[in-house]
N, C-alpha and C positions, 0 to 999 in steps of 0.2 A: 706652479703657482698660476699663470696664464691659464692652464689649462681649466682649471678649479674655478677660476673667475669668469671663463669663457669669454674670452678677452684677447685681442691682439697685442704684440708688443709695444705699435705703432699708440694705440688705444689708451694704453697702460701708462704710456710717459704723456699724453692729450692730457692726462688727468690728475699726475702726480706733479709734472712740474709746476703748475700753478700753487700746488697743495704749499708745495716747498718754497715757493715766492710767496705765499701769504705769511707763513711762517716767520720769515723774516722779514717782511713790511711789518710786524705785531713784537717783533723783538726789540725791546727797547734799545737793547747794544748798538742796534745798526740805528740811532736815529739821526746818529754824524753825516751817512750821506745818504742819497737822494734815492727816491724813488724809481728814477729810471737809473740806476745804476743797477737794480738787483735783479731785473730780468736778463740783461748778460751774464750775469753771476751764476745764474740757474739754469742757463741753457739756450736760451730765446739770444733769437740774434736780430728783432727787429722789436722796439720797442711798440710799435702799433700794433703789432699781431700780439703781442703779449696782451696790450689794454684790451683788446677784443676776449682775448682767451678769457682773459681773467674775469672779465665782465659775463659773460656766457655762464662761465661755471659757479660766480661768485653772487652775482645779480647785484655788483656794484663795485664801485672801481677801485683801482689799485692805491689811489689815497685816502679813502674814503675807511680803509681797512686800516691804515696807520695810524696808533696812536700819537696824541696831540705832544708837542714838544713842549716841555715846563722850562 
């Protein structure tokens, strides 16, 4: 699959983890808790480096992608 994509491993999770913390920033289920909780969840062990990542790839930021609480 890497190879197909021409792509590193390292590369491959630069681009998936965020995929999968947007994912569930956009799931209503998880609107119980907090925004910095779900970058531990998915792998990131600094929540600044996560806002960076996610802002790079996203071109806006990890709340901004959260639907509104009713």
């Amino acid at each position: 699959m890497l190879a197909q994509e021409r792509t590193s491993l390292e590369r491959s999770i630069m681009i998936r983890r965020p995929q999968h913390c947007r994912q569930a920033l956009e799931d209503p289920s998880q609107l119980g808790g907090t925004v910095g909780d779900i970058p531990y969840s998915c792998g990131f062990g600094d929540v600044s480096h996560f806002n960076r990542r996610y802002k790079a790839q996203f071109d806006c930021s990890p709340g901004e992608s959260r639907p509104p609480r009713r």
